[in-house]
C-alpha positions as CSV (number, residue, x, y, z in Angstrom):
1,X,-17.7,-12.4,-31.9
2,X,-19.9,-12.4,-29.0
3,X,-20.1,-13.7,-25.2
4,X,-22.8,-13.3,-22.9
5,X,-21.5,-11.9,-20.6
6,X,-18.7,-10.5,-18.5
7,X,-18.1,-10.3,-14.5
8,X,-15.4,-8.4,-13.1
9,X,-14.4,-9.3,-9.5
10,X,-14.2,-6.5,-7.8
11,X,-15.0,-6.9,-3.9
12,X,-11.4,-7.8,-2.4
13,X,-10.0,-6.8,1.0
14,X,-6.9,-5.4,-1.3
15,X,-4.4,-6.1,1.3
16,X,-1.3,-6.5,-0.5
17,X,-2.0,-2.8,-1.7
18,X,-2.5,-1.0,1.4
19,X,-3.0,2.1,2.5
20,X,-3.7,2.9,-0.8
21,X,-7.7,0.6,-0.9
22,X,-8.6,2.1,2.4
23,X,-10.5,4.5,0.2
24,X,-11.1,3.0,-3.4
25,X,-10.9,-0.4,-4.7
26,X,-7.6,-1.3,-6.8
27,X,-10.0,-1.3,-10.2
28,X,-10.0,2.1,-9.9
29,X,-6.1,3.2,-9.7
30,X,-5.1,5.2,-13.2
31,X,-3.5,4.2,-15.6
32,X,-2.5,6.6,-18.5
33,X,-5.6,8.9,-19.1
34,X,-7.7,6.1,-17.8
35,X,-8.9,3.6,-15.1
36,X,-7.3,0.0,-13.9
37,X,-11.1,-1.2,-14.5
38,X,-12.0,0.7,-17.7
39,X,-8.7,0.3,-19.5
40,X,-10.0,-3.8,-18.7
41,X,-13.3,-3.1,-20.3
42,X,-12.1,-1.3,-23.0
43,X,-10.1,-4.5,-23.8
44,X,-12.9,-6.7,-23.9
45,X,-15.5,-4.8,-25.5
46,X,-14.1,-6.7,-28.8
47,X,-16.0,-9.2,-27.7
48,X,-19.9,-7.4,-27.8
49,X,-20.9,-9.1,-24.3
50,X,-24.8,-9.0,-23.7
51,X,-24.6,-8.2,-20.0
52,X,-21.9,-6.5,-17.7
53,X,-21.8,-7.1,-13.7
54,X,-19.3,-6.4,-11.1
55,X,-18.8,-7.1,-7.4
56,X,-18.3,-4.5,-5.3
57,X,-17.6,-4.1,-1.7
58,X,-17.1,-0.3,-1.7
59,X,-17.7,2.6,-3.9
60,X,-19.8,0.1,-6.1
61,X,-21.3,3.9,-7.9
62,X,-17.8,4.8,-9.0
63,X,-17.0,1.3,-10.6
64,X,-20.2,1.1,-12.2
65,X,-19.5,4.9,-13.6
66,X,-16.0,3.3,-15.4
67,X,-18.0,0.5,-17.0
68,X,-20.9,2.8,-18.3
69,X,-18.0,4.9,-20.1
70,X,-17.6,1.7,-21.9
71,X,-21.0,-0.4,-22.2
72,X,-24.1,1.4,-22.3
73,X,-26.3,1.7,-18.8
74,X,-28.7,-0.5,-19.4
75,X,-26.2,-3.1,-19.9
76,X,-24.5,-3.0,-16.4
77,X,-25.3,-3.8,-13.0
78,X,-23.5,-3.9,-10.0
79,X,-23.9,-7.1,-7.4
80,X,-23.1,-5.4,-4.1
81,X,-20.9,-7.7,-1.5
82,X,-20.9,-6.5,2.5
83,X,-17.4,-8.2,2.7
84,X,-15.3,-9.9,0.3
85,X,-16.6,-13.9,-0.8
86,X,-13.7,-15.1,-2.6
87,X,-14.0,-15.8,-6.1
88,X,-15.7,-19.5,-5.9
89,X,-18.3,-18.2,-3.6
90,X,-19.1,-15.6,-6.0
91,X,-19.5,-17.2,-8.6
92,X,-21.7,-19.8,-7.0
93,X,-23.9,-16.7,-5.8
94,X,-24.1,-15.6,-9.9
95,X,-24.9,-19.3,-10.5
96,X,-28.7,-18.5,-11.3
97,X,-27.8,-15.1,-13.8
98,X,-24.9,-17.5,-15.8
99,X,-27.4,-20.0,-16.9
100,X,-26.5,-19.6,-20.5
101,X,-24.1,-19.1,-23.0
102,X,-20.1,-18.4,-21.9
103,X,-19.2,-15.8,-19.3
104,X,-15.7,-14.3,-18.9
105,X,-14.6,-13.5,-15.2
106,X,-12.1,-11.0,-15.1
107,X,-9.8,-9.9,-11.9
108,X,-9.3,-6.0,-11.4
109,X,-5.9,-6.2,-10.0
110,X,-3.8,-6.1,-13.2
111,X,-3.2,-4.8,-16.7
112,X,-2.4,-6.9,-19.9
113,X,-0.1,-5.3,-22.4
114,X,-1.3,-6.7,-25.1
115,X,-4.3,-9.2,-24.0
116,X,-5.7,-10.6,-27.4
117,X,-9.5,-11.2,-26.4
118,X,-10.7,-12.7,-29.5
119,X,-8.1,-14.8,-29.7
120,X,-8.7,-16.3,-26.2
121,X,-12.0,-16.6,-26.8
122,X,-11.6,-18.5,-30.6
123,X,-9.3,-20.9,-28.5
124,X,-12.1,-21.8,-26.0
125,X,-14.2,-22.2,-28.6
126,X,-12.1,-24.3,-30.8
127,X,-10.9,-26.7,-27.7
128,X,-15.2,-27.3,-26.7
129,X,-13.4,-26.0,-23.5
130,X,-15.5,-25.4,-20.5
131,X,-13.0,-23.5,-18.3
132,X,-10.3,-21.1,-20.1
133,X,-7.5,-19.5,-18.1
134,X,-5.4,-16.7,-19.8
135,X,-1.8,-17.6,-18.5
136,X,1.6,-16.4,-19.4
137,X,5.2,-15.8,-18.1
138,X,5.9,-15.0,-14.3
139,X,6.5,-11.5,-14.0
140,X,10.4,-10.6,-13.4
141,X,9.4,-9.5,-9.7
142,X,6.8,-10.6,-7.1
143,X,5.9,-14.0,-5.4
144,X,3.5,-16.1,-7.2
145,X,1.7,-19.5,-7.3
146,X,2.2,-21.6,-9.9
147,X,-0.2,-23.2,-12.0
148,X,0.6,-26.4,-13.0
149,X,-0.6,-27.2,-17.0
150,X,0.2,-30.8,-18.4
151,X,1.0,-31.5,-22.2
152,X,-2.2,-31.1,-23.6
153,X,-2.5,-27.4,-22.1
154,X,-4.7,-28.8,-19.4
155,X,-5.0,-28.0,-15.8
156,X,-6.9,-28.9,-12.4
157,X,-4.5,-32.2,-12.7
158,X,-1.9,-31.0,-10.1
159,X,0.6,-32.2,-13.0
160,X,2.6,-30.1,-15.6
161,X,4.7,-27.1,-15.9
162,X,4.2,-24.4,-14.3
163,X,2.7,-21.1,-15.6
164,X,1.1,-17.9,-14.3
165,X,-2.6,-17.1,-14.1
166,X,-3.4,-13.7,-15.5
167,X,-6.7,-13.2,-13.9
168,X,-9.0,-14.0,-16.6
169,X,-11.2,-17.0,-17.5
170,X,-13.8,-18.1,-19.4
171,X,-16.3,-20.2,-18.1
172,X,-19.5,-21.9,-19.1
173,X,-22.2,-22.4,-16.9
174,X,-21.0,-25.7,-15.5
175,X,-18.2,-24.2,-13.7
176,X,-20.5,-21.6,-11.6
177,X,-22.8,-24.7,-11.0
178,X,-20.1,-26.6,-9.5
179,X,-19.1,-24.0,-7.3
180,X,-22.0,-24.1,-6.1
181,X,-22.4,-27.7,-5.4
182,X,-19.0,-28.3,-4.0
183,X,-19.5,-25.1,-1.9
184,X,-16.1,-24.1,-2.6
185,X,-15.3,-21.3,0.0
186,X,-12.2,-19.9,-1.6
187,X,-9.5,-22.5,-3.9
188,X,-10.1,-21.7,-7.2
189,X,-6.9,-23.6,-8.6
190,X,-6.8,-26.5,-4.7
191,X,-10.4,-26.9,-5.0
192,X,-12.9,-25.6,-7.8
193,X,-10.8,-26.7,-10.8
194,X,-10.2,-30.3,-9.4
195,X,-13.8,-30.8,-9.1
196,X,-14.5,-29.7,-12.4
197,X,-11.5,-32.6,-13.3
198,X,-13.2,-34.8,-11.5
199,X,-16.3,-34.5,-13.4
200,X,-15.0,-34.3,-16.6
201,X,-15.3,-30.9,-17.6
202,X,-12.7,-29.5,-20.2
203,X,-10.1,-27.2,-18.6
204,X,-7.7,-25.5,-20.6
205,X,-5.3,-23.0,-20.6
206,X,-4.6,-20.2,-23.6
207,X,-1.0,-19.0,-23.3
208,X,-0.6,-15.8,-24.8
209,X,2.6,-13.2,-24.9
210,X,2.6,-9.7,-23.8
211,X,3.5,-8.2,-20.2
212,X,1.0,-8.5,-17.2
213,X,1.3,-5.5,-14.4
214,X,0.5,-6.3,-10.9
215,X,-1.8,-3.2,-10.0
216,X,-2.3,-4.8,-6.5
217,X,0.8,-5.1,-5.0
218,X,2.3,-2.1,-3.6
219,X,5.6,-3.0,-4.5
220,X,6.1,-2.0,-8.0
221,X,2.6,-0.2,-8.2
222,X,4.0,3.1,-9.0
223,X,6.0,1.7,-12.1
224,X,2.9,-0.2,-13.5
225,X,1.0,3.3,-12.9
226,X,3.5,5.0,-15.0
227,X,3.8,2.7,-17.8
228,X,0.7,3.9,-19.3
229,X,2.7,7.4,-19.8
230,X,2.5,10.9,-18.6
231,X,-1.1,12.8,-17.9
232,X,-3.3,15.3,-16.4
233,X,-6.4,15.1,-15.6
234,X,-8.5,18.4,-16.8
235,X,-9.7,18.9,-13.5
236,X,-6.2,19.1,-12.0
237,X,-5.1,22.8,-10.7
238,X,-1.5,22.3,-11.6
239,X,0.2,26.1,-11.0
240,X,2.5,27.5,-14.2
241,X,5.3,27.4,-12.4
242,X,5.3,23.9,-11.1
243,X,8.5,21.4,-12.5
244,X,7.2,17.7,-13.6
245,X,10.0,15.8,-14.5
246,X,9.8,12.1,-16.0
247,X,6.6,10.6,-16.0
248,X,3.8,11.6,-13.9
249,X,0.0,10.8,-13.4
250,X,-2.2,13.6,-12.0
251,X,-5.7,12.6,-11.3
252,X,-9.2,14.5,-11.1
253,X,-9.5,17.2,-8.3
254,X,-5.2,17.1,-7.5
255,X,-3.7,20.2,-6.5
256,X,0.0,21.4,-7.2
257,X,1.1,24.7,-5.5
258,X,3.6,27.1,-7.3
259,X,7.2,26.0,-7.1
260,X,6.4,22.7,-6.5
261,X,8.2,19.6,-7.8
262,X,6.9,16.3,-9.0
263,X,9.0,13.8,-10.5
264,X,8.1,9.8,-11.8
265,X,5.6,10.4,-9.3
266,X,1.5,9.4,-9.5
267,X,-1.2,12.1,-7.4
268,X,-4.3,9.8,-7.0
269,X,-7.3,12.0,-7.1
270,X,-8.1,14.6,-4.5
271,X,-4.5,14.8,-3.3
272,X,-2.6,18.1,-3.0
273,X,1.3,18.9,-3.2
274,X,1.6,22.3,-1.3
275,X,5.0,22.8,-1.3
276,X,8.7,20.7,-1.6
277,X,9.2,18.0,-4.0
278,X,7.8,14.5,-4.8
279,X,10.1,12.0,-6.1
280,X,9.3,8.1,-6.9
281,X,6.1,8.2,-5.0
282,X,2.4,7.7,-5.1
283,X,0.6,10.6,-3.3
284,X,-2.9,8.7,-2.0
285,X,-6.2,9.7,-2.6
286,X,-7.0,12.9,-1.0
287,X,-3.9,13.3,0.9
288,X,-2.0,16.8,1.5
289,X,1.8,16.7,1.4
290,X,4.4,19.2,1.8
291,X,6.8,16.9,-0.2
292,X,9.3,14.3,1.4
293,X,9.2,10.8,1.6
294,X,5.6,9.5,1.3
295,X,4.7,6.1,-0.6
């Protein structure tokens, strides 16, 4: 099964997340012996796309490094943003590249436990749908808008029940179009996907079980880290003597001094533990601690 393409969004403020984006995007937090982004990729390489893009607003060589572990070099390109667009102005600026065949755009704020992406795709195909949205259940914390779907699984209606978005969709080149001509500036759900309504465009949405893991929000962050289990990067300098206890994620360059303690705790690359403990905490990226209460 194939798609022509895939566009991960990339280029957010990442707000909710903060301190930890003021030096890398949220696509590029670990998870397990991985990335956010490439754990994503990895995911939807079952479906052979043809071409690869990403918006980026900083550090666009590092996310393009993640997706050329995954997709060879030729196949990727990175669509640089000076600030942030929102996702209907972007895709109205990739209007002209998604002239053909269907796309997938695909947040970088979350993991899917369990995201199925052949079987999304066979159910666009099968419904002639020319919007898809991957929804399931609400996650058990967090604040979230609803999106409402009706009885036929199909939204941009304003009626139905509500259900989660999990950040992905497929699209074909209609919807970019549209975005375009409406000139929506930011309302995916309140403006872009009434349009398409409007006009007549098939909208559904593909349910699917599993668990979805905020990877934006900095409540709960540290959990969703962990749940992709215990590791150390090789480039870590982690002394014989040190104590990790629970689960832990170490990243490239980190640093733990001898006698030191880390415990259910993530060190995001570059940072460095030189003495004391870490407990439940998220060291930032290349930050020096002497152990305490940090994030």
């Amino acid at each position: 099964m194939e798609i022509e393409g895939v566009l991960f969004l990339a280029a957010g403020y990442g707000t909710r997340i903060e301190p930890l984006s003021l030096l890398r995007p949220k696509a590029l937090l670990p998870f397990g012996n991985t990335t956010v982004l490439a754990e994503l990729a990895r995911q939807i390489s079952v479906l052979h796309p043809r071409r690869v893009r990403i918006n980026a607003s900083r550090c666009p060589e590092e996310l393009l490094k993640e997706l050329i572990s995954v997709w060879p070099a030729e196949m990727c390109s990175v669509y640089f943003e000076e600030r942030p667009l929102g996702v209907c102005a972007t895709l109205a600026r990739h209007a002209d590249t998604m002239t053909e065949g269907t796309w997938m755009i695909v947040n970088t704020d979350m993991i899917i436990e369990g995201f199925d992406a052949v079987k999304m795709m066979e159910f666009h195909r099968e419904t002639e749908s020319s919007w898809t949205v991957l929804t399931g259940c609400f996650p058990s914390e967090g604040s979230y808008s609803p999106l409402p779907v009706d009885e036929n699984r199909c939204f941009g209606t304003g009626r139905g029940d509500p259900v989660h978005y999990w950040g992905i969709s497929l699209v074909e080149p209609v919807i970019p179009f549209l975005s375009r001509r409406i000139q929506a500036s930011s309302g995916l759900f309140s403006e872009l996907a009434p349009a398409a309504n409007d006009n007549g465009y098939k909208l559904f949405s593909c349910n699917m079980e599993g668990n979805w893991l905020d990877m934006g929000r900095i409540a709960g962050a540290r959990e969703n880290i962990l749940s992709g289990g215990s590791y150390i990067h090789p480039n870590a300098c982690v002394s014989s003597d040190v104590v990790l206890e629970g689960t832990w994620n170490i990243g490239p360059g980190c640093i733990l001094a001898g006698g030191t303690v880390l415990r259910n705790s993530v060190m995001l690359e570059g940072s460095t533990l030189e003495k004391g403990r870490i407990d439940d905490a998220i060291l930032p990226w290349f930050c020096s601690s002497r152990g305490g209460n940090i994030l």
